[in-house]
The first five atom37 places (N, CA, C, CB, O) and aatype in JSON, in Angstrom:
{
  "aatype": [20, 20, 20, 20, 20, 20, 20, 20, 20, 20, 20, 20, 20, 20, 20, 20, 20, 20, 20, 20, 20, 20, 20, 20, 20, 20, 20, 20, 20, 20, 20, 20, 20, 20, 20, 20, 20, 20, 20, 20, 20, 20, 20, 20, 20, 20, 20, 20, 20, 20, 20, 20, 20, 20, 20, 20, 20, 20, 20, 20, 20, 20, 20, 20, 20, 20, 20, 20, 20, 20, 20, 20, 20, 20, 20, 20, 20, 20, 20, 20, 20, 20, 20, 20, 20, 20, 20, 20, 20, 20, 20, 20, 20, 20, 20, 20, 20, 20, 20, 20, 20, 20, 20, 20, 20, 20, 20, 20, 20, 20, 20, 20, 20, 20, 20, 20, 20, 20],
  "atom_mask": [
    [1, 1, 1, 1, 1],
    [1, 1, 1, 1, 1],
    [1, 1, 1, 1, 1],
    [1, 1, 1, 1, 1],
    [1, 1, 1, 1, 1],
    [1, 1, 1, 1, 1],
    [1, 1, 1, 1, 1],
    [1, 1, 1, 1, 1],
    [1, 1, 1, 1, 1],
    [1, 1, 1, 1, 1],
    [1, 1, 1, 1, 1],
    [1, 1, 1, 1, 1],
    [1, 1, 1, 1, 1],
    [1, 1, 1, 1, 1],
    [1, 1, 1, 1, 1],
    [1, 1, 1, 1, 1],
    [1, 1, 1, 1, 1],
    [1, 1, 1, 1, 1],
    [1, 1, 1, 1, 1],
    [1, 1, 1, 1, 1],
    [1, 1, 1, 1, 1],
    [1, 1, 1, 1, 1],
    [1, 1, 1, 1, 1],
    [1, 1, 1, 1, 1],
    [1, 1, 1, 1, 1],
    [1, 1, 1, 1, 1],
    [1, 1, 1, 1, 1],
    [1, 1, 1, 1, 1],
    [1, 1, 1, 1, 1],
    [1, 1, 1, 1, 1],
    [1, 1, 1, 1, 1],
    [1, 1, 1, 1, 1],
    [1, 1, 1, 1, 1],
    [1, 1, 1, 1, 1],
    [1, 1, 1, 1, 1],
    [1, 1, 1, 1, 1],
    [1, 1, 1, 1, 1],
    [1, 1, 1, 1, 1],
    [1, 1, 1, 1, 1],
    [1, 1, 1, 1, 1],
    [1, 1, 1, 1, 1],
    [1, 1, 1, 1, 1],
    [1, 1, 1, 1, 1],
    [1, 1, 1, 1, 1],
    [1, 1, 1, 1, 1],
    [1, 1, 1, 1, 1],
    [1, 1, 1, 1, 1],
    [1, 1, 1, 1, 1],
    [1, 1, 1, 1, 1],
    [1, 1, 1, 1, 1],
    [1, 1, 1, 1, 1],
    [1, 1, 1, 1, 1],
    [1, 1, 1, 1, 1],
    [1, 1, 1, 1, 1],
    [1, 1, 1, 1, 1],
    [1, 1, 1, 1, 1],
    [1, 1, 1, 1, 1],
    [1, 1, 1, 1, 1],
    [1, 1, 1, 1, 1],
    [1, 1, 1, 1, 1],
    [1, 1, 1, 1, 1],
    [1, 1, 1, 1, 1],
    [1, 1, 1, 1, 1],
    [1, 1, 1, 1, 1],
    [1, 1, 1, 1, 1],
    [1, 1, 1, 1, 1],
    [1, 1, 1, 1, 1],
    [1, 1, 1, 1, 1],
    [1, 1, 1, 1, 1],
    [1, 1, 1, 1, 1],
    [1, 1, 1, 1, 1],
    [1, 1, 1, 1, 1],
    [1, 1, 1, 1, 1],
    [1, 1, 1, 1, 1],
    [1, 1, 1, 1, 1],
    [1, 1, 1, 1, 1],
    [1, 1, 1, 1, 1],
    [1, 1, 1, 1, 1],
    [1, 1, 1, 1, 1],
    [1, 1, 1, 1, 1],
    [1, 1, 1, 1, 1],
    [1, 1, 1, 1, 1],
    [1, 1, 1, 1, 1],
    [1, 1, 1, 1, 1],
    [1, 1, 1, 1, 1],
    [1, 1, 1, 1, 1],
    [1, 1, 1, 1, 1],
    [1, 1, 1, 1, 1],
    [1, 1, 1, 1, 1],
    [1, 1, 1, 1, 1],
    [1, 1, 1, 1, 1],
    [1, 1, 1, 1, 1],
    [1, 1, 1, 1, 1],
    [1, 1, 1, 1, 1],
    [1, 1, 1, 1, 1],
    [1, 1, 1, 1, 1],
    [1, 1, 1, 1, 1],
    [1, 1, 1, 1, 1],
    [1, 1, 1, 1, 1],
    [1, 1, 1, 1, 1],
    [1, 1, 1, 1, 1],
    [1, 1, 1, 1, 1],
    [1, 1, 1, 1, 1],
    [1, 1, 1, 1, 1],
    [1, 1, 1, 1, 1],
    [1, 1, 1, 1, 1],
    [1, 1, 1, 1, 1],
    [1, 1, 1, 1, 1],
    [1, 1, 1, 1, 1],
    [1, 1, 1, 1, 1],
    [1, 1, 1, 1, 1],
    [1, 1, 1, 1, 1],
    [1, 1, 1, 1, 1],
    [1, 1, 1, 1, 1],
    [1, 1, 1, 1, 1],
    [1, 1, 1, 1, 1],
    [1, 1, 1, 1, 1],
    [1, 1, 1, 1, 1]
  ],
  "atom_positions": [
    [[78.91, 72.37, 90.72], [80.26, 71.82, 90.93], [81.27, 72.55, 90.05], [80.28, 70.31, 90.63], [80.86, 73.09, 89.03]],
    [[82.74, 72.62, 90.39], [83.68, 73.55, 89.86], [84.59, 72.75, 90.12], [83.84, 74.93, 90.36], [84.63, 72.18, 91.21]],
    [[85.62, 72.52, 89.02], [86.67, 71.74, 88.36], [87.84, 72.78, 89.25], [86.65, 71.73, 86.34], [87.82, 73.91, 89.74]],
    [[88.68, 71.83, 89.14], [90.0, 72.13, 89.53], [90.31, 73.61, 89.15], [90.99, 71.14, 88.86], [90.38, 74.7, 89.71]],
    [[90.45, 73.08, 87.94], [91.0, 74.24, 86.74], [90.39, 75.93, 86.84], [90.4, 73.6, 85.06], [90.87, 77.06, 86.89]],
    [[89.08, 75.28, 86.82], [88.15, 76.95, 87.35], [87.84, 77.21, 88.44], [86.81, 77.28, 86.9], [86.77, 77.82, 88.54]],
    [[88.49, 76.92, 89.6], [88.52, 76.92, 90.89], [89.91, 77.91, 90.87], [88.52, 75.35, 91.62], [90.06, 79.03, 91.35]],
    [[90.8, 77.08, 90.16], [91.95, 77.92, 90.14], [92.14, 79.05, 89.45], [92.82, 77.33, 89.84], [93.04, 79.81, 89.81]],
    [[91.44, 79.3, 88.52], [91.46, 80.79, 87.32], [90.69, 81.76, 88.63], [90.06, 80.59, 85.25], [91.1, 82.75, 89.24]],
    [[89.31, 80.93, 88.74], [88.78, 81.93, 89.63], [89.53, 82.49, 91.03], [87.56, 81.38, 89.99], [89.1, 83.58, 91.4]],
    [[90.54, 81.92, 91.83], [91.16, 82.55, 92.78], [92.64, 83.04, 92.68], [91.01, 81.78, 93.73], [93.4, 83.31, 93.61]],
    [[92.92, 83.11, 91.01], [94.44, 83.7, 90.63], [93.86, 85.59, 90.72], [95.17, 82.97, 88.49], [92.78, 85.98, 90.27]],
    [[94.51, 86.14, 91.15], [94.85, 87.39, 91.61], [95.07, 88.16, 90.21], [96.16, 87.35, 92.63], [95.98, 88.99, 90.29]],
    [[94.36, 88.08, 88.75], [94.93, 88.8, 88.1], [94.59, 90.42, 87.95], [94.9, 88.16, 87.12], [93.41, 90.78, 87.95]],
    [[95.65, 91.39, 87.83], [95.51, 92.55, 87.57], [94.41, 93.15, 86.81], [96.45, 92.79, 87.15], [93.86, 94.23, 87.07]],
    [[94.06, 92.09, 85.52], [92.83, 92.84, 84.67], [92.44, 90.92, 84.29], [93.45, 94.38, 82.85], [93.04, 89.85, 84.16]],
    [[90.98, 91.51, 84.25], [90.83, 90.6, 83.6], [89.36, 90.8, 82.13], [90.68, 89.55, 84.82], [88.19, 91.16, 82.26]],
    [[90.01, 90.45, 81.07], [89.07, 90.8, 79.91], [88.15, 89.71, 79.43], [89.88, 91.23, 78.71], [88.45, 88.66, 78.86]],
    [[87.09, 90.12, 79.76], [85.78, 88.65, 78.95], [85.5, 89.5, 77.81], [83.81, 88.09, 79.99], [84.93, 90.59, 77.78]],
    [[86.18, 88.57, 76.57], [85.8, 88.75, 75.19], [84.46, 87.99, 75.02], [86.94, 88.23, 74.18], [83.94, 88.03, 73.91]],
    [[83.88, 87.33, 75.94], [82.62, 86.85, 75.19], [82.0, 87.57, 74.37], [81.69, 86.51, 75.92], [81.99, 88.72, 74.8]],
    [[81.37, 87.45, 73.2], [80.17, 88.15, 72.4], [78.85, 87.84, 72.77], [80.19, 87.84, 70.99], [77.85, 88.56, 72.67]],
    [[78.96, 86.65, 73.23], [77.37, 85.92, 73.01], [77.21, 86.03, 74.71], [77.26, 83.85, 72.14], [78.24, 85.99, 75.39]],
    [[75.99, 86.17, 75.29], [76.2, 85.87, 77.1], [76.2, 84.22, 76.75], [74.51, 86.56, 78.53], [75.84, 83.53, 75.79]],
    [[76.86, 83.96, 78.2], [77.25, 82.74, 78.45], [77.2, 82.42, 80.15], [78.67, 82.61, 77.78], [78.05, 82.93, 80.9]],
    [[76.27, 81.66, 80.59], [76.34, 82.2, 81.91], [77.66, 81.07, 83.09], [74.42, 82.16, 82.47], [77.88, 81.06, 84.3]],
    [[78.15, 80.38, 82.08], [79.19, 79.61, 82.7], [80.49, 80.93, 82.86], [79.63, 78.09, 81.57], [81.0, 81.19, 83.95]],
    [[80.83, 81.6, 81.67], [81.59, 82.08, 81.61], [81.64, 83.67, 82.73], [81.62, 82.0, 80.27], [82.46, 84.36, 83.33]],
    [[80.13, 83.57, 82.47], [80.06, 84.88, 83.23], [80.07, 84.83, 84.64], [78.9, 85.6, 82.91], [80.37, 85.84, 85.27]],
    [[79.67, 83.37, 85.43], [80.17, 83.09, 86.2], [81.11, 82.92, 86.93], [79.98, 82.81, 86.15], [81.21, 82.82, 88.15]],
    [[82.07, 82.86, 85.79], [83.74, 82.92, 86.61], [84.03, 83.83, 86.8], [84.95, 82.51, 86.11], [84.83, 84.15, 87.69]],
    [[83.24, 84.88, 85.66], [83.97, 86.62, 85.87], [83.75, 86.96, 87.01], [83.39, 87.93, 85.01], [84.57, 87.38, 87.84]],
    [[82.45, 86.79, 87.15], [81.88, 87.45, 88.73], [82.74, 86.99, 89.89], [80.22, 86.89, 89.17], [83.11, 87.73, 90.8]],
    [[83.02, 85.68, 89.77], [83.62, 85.4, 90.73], [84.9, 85.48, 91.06], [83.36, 84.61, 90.87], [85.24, 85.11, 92.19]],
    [[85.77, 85.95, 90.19], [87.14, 85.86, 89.83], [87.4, 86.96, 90.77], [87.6, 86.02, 88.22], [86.62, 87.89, 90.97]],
    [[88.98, 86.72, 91.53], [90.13, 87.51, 91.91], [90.13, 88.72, 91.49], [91.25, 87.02, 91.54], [90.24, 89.79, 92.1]],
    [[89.96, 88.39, 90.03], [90.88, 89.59, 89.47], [90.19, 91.1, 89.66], [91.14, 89.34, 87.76], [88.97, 91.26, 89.72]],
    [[91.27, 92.29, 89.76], [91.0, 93.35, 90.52], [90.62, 94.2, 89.74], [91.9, 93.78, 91.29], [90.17, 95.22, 90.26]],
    [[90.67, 94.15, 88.21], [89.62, 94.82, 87.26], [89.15, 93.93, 86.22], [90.18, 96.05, 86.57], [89.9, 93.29, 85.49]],
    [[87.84, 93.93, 86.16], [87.04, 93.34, 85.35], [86.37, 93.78, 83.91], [86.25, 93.12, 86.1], [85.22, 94.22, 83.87]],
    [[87.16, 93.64, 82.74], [85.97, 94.51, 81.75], [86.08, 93.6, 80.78], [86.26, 96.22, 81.13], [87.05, 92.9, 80.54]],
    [[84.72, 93.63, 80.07], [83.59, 93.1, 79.14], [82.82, 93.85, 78.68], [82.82, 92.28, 79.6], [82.76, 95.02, 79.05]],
    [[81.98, 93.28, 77.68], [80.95, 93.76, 76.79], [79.88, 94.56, 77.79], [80.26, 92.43, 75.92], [79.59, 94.36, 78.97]],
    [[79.36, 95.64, 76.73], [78.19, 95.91, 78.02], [77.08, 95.22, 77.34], [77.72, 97.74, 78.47], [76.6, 95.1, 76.22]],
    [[76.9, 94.8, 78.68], [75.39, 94.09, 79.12], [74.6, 94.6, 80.1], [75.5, 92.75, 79.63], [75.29, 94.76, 81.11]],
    [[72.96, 95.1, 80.36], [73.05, 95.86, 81.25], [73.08, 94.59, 82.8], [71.74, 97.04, 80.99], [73.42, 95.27, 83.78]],
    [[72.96, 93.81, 83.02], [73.69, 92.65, 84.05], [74.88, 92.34, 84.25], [73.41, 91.53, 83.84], [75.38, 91.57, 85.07]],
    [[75.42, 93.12, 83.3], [76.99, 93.13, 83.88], [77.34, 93.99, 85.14], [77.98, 93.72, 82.74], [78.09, 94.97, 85.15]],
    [[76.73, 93.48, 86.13], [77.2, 94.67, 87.4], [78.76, 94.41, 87.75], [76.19, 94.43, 89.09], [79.53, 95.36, 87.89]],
    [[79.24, 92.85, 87.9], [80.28, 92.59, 88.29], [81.68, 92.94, 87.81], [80.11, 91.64, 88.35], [82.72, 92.81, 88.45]],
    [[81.5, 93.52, 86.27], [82.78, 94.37, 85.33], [82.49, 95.94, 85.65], [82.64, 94.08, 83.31], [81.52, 96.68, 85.62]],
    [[83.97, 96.05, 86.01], [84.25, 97.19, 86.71], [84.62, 98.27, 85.53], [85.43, 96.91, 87.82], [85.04, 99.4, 85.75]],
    [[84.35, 97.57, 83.91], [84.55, 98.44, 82.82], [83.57, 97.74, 81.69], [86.22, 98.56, 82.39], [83.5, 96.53, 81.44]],
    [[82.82, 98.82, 81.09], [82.05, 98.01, 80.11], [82.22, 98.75, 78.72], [80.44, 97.86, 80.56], [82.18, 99.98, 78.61]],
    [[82.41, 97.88, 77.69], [82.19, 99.12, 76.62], [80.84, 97.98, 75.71], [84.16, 99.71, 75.39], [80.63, 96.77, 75.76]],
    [[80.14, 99.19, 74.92], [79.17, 99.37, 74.24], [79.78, 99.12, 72.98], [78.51, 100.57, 74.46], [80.71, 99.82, 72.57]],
    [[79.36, 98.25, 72.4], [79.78, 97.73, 70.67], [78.66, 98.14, 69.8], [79.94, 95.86, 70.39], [78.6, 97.78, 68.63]],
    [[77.53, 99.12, 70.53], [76.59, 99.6, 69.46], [77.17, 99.83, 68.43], [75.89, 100.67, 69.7], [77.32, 98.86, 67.68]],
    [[77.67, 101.03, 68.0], [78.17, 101.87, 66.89], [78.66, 101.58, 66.07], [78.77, 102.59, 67.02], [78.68, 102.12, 64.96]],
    [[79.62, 99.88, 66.71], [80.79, 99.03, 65.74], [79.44, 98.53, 65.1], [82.16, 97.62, 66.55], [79.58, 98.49, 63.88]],
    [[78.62, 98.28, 65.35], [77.65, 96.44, 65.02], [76.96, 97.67, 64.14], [76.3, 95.08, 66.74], [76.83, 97.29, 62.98]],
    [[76.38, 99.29, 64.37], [75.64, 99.62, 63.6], [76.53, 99.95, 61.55], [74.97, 100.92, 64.58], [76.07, 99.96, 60.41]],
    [[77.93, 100.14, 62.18], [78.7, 100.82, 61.08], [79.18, 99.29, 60.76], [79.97, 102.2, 61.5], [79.98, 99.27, 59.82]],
    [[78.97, 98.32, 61.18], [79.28, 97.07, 60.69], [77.66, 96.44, 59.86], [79.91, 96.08, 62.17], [77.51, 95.46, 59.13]],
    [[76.98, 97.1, 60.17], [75.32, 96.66, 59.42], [75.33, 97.59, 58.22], [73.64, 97.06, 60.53], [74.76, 97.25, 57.18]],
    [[76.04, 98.92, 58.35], [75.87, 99.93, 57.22], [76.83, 98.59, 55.77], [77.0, 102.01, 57.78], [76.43, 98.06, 54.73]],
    [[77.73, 98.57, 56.28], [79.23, 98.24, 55.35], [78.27, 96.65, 54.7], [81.35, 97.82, 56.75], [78.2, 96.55, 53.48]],
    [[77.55, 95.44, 55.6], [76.92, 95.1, 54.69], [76.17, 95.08, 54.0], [76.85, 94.75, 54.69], [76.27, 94.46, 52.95]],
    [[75.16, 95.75, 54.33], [74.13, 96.44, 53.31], [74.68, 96.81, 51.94], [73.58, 97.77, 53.91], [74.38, 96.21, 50.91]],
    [[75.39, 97.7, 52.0], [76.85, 98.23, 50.71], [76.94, 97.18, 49.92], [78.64, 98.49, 51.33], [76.65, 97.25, 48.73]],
    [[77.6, 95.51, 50.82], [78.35, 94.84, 50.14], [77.16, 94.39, 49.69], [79.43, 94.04, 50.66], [77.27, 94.23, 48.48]],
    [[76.33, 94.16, 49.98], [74.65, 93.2, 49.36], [74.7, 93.47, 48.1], [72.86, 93.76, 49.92], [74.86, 92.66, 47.19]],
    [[74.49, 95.25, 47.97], [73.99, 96.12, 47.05], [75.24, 95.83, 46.12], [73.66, 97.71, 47.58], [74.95, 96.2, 44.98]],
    [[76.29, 95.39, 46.17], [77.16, 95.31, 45.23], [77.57, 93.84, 44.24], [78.2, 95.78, 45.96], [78.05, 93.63, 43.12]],
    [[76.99, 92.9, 45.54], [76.75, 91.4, 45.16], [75.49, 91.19, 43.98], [76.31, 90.55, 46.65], [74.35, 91.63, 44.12]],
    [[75.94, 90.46, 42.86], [75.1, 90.22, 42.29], [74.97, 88.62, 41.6], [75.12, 91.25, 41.58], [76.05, 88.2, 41.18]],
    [[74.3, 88.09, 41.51], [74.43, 86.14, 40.65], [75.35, 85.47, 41.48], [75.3, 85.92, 38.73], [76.46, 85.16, 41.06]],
    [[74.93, 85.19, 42.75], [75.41, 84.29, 43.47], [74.82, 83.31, 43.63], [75.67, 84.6, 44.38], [73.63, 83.62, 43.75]],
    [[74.98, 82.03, 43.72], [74.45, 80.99, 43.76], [74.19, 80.64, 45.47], [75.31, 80.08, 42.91], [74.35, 81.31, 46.49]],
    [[73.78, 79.39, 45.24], [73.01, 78.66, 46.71], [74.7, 78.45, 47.23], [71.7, 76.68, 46.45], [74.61, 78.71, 48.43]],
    [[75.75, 78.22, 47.04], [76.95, 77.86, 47.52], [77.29, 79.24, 48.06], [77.95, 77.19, 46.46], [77.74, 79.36, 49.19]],
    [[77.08, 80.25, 47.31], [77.69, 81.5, 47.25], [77.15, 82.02, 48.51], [77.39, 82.36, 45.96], [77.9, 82.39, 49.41]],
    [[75.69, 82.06, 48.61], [75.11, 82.58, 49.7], [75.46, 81.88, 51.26], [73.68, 82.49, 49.36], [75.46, 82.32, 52.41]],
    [[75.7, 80.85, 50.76], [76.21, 80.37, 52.7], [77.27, 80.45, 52.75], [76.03, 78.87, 53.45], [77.39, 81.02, 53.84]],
    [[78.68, 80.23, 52.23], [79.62, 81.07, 51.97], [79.47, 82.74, 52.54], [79.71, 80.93, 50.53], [79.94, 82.94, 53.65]],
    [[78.98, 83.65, 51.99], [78.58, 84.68, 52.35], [77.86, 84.86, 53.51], [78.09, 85.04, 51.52], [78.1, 85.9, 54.12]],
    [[76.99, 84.08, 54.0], [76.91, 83.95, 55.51], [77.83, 84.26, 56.51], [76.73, 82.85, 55.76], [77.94, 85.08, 57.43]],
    [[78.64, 83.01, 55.84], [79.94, 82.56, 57.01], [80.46, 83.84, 57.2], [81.3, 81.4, 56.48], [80.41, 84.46, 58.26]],
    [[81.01, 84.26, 56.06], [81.79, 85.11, 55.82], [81.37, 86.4, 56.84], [81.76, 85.29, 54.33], [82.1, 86.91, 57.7]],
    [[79.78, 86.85, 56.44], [79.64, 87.95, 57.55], [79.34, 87.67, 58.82], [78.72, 88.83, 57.27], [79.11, 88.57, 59.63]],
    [[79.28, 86.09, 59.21], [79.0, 85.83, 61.04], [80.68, 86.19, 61.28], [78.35, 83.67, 61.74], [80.67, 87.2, 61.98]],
    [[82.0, 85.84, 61.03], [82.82, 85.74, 61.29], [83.25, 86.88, 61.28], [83.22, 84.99, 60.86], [83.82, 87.2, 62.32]],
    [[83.18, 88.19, 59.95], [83.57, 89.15, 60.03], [82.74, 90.12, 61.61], [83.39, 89.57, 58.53], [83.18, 90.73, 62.58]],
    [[81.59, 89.81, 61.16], [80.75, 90.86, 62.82], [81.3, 90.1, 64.09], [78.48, 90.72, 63.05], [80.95, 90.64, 65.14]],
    [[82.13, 88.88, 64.23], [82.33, 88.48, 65.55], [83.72, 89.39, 65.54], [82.39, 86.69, 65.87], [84.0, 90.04, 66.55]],
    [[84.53, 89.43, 64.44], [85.58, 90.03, 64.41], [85.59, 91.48, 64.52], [86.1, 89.66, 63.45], [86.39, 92.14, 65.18]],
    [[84.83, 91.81, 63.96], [84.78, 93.46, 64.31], [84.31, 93.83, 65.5], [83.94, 94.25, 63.41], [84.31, 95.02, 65.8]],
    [[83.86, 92.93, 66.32], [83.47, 93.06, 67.88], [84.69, 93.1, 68.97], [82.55, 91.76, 68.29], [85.12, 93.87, 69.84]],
    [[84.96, 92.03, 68.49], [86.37, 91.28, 69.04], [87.56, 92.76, 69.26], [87.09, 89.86, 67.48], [87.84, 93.32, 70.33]],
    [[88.01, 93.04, 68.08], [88.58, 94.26, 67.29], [88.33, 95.31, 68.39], [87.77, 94.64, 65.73], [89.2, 95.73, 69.14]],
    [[86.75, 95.75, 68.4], [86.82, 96.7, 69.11], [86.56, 96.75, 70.53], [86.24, 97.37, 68.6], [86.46, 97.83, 71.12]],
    [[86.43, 95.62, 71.13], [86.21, 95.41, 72.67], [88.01, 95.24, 73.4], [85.05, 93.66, 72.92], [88.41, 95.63, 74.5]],
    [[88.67, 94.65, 72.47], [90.27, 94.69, 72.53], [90.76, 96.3, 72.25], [90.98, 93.56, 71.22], [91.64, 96.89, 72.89]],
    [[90.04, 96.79, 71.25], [90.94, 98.34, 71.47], [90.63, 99.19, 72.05], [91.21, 99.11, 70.56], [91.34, 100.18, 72.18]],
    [[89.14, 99.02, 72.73], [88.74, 100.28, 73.61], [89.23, 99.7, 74.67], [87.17, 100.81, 73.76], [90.04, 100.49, 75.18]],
    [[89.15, 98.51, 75.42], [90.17, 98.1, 76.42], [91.18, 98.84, 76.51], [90.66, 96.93, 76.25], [91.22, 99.82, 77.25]],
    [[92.06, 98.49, 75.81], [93.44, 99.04, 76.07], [93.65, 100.87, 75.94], [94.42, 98.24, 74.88], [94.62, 101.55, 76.29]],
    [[92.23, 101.33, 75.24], [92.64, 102.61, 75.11], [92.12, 102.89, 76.68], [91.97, 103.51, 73.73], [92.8, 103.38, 77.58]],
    [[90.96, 102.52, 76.73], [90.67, 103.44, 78.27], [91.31, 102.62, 79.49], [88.78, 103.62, 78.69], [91.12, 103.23, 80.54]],
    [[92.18, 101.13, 79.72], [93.05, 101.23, 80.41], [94.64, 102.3, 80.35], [93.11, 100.04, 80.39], [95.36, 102.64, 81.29]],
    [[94.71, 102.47, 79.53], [95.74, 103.13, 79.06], [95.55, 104.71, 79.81], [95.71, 103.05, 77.35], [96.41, 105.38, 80.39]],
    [[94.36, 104.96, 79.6], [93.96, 106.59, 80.5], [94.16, 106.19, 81.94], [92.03, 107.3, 80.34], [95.03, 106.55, 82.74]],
    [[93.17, 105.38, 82.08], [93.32, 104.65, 83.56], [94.49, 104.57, 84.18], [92.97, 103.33, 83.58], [94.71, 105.28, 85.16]],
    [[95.29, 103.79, 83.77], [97.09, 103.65, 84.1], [97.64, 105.21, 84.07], [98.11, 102.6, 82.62], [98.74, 105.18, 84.62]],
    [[97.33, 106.59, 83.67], [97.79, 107.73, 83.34], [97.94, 107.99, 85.13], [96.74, 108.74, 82.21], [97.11, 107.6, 85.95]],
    [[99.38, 108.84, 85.46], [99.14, 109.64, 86.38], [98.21, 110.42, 87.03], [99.62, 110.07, 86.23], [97.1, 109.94, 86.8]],
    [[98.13, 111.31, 87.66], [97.17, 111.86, 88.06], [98.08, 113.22, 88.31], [96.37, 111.08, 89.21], [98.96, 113.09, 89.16]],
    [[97.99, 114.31, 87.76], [98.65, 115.08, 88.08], [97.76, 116.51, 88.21], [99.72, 114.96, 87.25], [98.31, 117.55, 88.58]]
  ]
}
C-alpha cells in the first residue's frame, strides 16, 4: 500500500532526482525506481539498475578510514565517556563525508552533463 504523499512524489515529473541514502533502504529505493523523475542518481550499489547515475564512495570511505586511524594514533587517556563520544563523533563524521561527496560529484558530473555539445 502507498500513501497519498508517495503516490504523489512518485508521479511528480522531476528533472533530477538525488537519493542521498547511505544505508540501502528498500522503502526508499522503491520510490526511486518508481519515480517520474527523468534522471536518477545515487550511491553505487551494484542493484542500482534504476539510477541513471551512480557514484562510488570507495575512495572517500577508504581516505576517510586512513584520517581515523591517524586520529586513534593521536588519541590517548580517554575514558569510557570519551570513547562513545568518539564513536558518535566518527559515525556522524563518515555519514558526512559520504553525504559531502555524493552531493559534489553530483553536481560536478551533472554540470558536464548540462555542457553543450559542440
Amino acid at each position: 500500500p502507498i500513501s497519498v504523499t508517495v503516490e504523489s512524489f512518485i508521479q511528480t515529473k522531476f528533472d533530477i532526482l538525488i537519493n542521498l541514502s547511505l544505508e540501502p533502504s528498500y522503502p526508499i529505493e522503491y520510490v526511486v525506481a518508481l519515480s517520474n523523475a527523468q534522471f536518477k542518481v545515487g550511491k553505487f550499489e551494484q542493484d542500482n539498475l534504476h539510477l541513471d547515475l551512480m557514484i562510488d564512495l570507495t575512495k572517500e570511505m577508504e581516505t576517510f578510514r586512513t584520517i581515523q586511524l591517524e586520529l586513534k594514533k593521536a588519541k590517548t587517556g580517554m575514558g569510557k565517556n570519551g570513547k562513545e563520544k568518539e564513536y558518535m563523533i566518527d559515525k556522524k563524521t563518515e555519514y558526512e563525508v559520504q553525504i559531502n561527496s555524493l552531493i559534489n560529484q553530483s553536481v560536478h558530473y551533472l554540470g558536464i552533463l548540462r555542457k553543450p555539445q559542440t
